[in-house]
mmJSON file of the N, C-alpha and C atoms, coordinates in Angstrom:
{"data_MODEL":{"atom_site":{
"group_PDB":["ATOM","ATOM","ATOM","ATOM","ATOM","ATOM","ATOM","ATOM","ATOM","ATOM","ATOM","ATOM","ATOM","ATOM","ATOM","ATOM","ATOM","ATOM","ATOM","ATOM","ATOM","ATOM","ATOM","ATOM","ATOM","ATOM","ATOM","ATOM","ATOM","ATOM","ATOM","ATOM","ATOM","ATOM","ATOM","ATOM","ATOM","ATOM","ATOM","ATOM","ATOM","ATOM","ATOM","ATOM","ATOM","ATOM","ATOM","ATOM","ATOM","ATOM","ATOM","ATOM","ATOM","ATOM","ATOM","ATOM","ATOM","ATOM","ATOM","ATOM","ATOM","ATOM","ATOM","ATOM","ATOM","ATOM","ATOM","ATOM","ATOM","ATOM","ATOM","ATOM","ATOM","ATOM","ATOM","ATOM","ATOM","ATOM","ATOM","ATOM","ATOM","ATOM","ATOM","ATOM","ATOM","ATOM","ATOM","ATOM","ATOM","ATOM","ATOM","ATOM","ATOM","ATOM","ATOM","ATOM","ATOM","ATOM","ATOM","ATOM","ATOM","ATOM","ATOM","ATOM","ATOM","ATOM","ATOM","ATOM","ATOM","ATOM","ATOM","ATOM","ATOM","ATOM","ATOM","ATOM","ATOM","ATOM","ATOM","ATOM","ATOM","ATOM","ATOM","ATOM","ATOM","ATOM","ATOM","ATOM","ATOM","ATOM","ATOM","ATOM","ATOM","ATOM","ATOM","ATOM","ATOM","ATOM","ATOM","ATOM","ATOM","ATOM","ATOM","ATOM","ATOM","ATOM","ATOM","ATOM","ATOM","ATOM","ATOM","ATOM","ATOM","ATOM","ATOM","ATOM","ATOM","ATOM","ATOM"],
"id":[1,2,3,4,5,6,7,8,9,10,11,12,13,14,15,16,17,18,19,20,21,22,23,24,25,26,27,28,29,30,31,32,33,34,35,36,37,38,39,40,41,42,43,44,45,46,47,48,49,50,51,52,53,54,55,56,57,58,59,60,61,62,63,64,65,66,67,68,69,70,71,72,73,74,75,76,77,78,79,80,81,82,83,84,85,86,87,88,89,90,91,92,93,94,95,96,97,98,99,100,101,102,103,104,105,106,107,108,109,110,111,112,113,114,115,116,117,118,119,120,121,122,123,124,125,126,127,128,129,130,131,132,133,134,135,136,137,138,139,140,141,142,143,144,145,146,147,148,149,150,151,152,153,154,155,156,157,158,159],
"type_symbol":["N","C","C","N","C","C","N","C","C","N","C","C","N","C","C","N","C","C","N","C","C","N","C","C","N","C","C","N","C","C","N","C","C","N","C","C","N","C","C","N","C","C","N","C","C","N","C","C","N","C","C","N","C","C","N","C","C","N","C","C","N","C","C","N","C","C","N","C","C","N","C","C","N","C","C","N","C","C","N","C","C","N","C","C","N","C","C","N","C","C","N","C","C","N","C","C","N","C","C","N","C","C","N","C","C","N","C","C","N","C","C","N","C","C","N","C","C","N","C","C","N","C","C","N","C","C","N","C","C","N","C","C","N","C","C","N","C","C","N","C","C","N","C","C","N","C","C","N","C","C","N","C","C","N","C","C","N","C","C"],
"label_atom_id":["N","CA","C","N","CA","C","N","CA","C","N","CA","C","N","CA","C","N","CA","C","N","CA","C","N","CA","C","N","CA","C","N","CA","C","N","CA","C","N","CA","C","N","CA","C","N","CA","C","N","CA","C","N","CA","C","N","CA","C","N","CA","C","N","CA","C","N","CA","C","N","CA","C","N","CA","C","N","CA","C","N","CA","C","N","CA","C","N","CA","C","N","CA","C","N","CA","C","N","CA","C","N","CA","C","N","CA","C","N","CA","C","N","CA","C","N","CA","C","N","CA","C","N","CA","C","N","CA","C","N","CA","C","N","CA","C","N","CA","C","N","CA","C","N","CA","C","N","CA","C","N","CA","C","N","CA","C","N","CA","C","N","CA","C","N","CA","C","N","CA","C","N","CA","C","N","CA","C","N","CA","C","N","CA","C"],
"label_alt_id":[null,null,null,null,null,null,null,null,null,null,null,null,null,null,null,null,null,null,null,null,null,null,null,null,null,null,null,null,null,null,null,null,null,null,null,null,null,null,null,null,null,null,null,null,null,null,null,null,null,null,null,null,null,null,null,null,null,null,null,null,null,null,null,null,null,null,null,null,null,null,null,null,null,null,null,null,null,null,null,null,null,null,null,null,null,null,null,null,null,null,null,null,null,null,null,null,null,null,null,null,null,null,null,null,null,null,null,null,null,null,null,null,null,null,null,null,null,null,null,null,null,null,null,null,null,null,null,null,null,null,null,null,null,null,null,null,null,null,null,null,null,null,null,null,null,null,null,null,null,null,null,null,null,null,null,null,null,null,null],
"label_comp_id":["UNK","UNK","UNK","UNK","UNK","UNK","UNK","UNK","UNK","UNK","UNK","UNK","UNK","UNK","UNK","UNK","UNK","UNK","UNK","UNK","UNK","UNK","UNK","UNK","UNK","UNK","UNK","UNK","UNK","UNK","UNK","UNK","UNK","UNK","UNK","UNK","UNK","UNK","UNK","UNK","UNK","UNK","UNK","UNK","UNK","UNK","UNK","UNK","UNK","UNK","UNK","UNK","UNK","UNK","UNK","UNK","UNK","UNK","UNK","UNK","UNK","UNK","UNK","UNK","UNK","UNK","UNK","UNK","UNK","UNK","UNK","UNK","UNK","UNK","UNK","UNK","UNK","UNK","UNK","UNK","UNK","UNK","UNK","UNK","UNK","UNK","UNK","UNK","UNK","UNK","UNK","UNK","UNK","UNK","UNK","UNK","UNK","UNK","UNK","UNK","UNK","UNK","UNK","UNK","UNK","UNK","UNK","UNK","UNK","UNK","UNK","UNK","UNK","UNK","UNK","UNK","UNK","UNK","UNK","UNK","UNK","UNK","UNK","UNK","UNK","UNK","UNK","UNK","UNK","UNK","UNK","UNK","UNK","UNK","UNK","UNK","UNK","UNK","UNK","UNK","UNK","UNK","UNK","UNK","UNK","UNK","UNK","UNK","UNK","UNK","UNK","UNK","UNK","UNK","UNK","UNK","UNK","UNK","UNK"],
"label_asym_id":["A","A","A","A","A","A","A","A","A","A","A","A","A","A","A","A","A","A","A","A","A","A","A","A","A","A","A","A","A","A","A","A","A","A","A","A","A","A","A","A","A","A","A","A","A","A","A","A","A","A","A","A","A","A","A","A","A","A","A","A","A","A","A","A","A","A","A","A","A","A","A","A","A","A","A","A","A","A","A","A","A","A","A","A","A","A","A","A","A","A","A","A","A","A","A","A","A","A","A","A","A","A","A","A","A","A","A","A","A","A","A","A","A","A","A","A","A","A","A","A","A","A","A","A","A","A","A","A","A","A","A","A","A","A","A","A","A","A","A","A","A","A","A","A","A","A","A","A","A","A","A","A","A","A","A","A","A","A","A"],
"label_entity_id":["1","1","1","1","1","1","1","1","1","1","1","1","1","1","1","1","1","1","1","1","1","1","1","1","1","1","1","1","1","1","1","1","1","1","1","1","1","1","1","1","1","1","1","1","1","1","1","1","1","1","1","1","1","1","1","1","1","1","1","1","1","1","1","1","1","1","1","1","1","1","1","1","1","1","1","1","1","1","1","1","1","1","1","1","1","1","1","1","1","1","1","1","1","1","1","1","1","1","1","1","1","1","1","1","1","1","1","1","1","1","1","1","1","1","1","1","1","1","1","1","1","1","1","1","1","1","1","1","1","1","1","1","1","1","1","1","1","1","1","1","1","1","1","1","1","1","1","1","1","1","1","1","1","1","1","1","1","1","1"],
"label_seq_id":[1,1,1,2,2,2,3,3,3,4,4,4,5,5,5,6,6,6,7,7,7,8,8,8,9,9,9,10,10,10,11,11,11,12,12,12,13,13,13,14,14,14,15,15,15,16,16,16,17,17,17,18,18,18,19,19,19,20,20,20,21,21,21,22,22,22,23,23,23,24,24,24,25,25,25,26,26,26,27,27,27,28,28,28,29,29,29,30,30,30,31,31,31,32,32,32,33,33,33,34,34,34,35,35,35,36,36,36,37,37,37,38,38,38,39,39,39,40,40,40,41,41,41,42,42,42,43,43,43,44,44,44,45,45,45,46,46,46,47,47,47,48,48,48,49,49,49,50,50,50,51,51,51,52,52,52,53,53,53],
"pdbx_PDB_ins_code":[null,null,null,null,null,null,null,null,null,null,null,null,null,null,null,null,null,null,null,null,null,null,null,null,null,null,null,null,null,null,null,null,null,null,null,null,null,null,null,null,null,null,null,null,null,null,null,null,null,null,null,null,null,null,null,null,null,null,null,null,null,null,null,null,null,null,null,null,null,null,null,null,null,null,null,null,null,null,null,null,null,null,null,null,null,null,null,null,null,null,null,null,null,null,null,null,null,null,null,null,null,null,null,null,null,null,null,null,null,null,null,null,null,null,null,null,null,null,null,null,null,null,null,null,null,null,null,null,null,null,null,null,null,null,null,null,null,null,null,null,null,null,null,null,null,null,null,null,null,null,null,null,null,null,null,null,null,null,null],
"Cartn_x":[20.336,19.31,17.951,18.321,16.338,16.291,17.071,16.588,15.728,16.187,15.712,14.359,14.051,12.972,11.895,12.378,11.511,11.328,11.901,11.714,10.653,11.15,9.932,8.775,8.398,6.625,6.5,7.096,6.575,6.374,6.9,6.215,5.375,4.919,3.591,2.388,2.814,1.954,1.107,2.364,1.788,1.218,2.073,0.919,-0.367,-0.462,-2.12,-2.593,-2.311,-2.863,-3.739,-2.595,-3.099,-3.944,-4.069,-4.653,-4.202,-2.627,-2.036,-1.462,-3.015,-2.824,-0.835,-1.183,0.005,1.299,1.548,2.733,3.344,1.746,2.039,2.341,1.619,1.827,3.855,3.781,5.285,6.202,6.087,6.931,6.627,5.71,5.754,6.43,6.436,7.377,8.102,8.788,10.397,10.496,10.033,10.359,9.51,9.393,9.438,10.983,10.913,12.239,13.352,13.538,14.568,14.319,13.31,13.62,13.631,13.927,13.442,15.096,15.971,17.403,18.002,17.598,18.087,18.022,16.94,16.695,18.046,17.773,19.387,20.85,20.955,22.15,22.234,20.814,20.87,21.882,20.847,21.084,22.086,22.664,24.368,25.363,25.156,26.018,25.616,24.94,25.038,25.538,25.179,25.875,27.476,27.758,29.108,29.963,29.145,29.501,29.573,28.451,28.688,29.968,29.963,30.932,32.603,32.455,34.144,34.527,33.609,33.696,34.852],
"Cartn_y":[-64.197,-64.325,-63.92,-62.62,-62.143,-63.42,-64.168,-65.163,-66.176,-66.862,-67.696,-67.316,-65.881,-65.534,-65.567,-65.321,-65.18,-66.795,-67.607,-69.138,-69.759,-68.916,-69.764,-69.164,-67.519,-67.301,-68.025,-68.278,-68.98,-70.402,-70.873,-72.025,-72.02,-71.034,-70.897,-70.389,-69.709,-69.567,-70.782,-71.617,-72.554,-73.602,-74.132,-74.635,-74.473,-73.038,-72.421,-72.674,-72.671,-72.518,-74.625,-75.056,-76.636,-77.258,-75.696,-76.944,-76.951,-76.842,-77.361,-76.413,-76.349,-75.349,-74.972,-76.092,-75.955,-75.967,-77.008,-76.397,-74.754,-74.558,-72.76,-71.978,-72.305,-71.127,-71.436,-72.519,-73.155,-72.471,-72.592,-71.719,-70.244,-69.629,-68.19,-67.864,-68.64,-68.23,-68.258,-69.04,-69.33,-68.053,-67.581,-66.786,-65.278,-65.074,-63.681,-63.852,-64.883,-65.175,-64.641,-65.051,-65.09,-63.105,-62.737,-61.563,-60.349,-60.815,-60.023,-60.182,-61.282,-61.223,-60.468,-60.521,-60.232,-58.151,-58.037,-56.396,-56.077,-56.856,-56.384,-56.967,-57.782,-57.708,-56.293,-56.112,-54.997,-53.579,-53.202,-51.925,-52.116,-53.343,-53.329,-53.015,-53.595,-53.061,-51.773,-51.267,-49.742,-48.943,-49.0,-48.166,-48.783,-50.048,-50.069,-49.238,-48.791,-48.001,-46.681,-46.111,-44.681,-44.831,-45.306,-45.681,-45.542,-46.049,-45.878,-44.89,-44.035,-42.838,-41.689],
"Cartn_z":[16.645,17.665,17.091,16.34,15.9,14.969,14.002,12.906,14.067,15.373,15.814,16.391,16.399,16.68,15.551,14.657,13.05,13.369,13.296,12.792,14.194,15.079,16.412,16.392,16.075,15.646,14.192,13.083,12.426,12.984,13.555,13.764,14.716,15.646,16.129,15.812,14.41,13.652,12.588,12.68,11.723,12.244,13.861,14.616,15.272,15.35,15.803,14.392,13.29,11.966,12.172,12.437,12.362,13.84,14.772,15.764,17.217,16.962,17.898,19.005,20.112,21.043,22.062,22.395,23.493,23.024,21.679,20.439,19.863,19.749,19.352,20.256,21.367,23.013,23.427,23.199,23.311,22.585,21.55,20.045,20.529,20.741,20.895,22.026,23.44,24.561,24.412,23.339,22.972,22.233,21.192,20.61,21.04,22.34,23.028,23.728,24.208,25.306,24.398,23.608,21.948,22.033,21.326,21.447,22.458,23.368,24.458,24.78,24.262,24.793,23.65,22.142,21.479,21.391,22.041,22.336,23.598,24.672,25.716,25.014,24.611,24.119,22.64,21.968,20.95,21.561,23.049,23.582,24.374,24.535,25.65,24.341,23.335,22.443,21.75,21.696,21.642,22.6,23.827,24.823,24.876,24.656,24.532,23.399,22.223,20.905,21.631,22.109,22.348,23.527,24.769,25.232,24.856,23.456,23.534,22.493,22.353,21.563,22.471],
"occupancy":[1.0,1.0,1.0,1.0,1.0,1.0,1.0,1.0,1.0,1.0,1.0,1.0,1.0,1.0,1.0,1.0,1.0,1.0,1.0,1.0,1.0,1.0,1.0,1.0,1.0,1.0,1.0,1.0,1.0,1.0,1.0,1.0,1.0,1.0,1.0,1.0,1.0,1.0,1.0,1.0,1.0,1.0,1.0,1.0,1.0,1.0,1.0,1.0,1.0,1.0,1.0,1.0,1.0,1.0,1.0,1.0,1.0,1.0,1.0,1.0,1.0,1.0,1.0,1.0,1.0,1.0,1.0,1.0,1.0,1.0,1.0,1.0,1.0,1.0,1.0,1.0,1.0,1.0,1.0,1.0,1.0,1.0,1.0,1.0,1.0,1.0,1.0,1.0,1.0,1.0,1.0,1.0,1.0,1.0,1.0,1.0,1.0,1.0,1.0,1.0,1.0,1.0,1.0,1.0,1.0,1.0,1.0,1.0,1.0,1.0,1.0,1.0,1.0,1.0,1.0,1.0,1.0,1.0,1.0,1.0,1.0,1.0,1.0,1.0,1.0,1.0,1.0,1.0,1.0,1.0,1.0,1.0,1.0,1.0,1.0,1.0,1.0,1.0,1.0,1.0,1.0,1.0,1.0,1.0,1.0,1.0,1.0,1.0,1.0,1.0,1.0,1.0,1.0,1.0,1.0,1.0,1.0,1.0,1.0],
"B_iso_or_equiv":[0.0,0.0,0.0,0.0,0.0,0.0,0.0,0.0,0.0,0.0,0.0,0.0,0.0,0.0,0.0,0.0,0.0,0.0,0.0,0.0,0.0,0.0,0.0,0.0,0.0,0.0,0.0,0.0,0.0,0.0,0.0,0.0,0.0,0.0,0.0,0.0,0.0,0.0,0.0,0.0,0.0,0.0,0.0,0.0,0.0,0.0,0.0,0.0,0.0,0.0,0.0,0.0,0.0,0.0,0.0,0.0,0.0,0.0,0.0,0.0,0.0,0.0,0.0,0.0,0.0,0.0,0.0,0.0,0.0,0.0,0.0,0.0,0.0,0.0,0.0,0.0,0.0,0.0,0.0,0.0,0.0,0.0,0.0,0.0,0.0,0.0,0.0,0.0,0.0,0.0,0.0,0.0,0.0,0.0,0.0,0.0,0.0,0.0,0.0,0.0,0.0,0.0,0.0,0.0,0.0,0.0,0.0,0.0,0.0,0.0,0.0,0.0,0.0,0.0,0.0,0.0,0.0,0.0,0.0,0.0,0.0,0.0,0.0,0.0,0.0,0.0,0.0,0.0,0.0,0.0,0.0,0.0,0.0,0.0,0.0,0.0,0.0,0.0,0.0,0.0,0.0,0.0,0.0,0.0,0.0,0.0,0.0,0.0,0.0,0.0,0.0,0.0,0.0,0.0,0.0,0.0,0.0,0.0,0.0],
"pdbx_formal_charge":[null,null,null,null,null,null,null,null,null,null,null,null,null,null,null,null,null,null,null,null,null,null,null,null,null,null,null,null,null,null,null,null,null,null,null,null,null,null,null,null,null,null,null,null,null,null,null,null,null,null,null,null,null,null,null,null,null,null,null,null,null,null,null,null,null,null,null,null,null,null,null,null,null,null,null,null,null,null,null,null,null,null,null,null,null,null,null,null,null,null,null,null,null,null,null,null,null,null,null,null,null,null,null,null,null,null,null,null,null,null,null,null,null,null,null,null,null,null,null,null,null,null,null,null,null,null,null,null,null,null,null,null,null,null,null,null,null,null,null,null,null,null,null,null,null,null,null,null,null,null,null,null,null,null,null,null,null,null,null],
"auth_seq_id":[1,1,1,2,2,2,3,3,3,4,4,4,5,5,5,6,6,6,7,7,7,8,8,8,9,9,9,10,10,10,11,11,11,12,12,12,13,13,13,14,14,14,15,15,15,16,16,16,17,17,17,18,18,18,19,19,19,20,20,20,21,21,21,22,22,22,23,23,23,24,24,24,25,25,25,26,26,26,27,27,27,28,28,28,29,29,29,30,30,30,31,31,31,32,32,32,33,33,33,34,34,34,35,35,35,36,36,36,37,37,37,38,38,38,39,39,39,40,40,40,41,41,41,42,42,42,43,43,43,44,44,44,45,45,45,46,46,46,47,47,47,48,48,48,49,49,49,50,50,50,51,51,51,52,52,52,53,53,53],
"auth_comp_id":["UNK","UNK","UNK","UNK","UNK","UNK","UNK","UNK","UNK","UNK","UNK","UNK","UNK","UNK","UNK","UNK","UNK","UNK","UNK","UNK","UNK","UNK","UNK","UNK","UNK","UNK","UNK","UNK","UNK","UNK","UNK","UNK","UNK","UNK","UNK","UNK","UNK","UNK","UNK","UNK","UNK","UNK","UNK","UNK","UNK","UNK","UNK","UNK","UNK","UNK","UNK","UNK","UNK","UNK","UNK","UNK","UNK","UNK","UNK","UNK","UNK","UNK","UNK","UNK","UNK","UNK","UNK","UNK","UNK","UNK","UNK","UNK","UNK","UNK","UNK","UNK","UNK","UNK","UNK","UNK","UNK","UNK","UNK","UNK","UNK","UNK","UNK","UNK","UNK","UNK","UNK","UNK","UNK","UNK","UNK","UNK","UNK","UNK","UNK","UNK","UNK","UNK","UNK","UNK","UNK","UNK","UNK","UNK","UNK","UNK","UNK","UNK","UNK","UNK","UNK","UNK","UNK","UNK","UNK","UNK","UNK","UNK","UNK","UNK","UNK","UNK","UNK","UNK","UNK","UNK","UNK","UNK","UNK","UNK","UNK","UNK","UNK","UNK","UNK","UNK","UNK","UNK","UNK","UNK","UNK","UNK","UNK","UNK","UNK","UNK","UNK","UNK","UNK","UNK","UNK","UNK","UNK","UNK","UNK"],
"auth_asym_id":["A","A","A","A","A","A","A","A","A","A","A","A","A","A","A","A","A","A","A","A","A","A","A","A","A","A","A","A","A","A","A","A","A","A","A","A","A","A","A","A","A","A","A","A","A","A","A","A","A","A","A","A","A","A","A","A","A","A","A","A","A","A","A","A","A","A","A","A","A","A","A","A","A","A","A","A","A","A","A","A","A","A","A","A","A","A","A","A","A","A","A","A","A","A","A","A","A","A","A","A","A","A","A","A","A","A","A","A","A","A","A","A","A","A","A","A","A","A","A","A","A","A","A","A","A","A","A","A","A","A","A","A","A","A","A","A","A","A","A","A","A","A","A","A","A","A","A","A","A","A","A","A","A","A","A","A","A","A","A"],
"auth_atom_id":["N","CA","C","N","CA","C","N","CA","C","N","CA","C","N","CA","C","N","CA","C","N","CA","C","N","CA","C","N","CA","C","N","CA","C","N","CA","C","N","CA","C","N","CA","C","N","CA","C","N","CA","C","N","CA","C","N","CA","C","N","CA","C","N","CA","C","N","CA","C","N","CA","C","N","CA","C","N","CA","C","N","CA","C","N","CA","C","N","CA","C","N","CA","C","N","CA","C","N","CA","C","N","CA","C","N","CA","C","N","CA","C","N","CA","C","N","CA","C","N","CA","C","N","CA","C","N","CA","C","N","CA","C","N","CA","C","N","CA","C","N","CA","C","N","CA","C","N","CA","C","N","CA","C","N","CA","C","N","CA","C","N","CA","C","N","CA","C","N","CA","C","N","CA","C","N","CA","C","N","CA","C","N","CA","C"],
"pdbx_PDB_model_num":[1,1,1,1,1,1,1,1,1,1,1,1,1,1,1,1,1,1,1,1,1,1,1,1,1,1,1,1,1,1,1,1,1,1,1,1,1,1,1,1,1,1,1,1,1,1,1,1,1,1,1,1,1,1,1,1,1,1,1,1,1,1,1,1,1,1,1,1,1,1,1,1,1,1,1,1,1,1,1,1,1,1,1,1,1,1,1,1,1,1,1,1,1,1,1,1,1,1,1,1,1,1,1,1,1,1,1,1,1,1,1,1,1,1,1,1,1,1,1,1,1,1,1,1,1,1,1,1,1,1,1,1,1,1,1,1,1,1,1,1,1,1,1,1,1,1,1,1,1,1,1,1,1,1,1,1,1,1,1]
}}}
């Protein structure tokens, strides 16, 4: 999940780099969305670790 986040700000980086307003704003929502799931699934599996201690 974080890789698909690395690969969607780069490509909104590289489309703000060329221009392309509504491409980049596009790519970056995708890749907050991306990490913003990849942080709750991070901390559900930690509390599932301490959990079965």
């Amino acid at each position: 999940m974080l890789r698909w986040t690395i690969i969607f700000i780069i490509i909104a980086f590289i489309a703000g780099a060329l221009g392309f307003g509504g491409i980049a704003g596009g790519a970056a929502d995708i890749a907050k969305i991306c990490f913003y799931i990849f942080i709750v699934l991070f901390v559900l599996s930690l509390l599932k670790s301490v959990t079965k201690k």
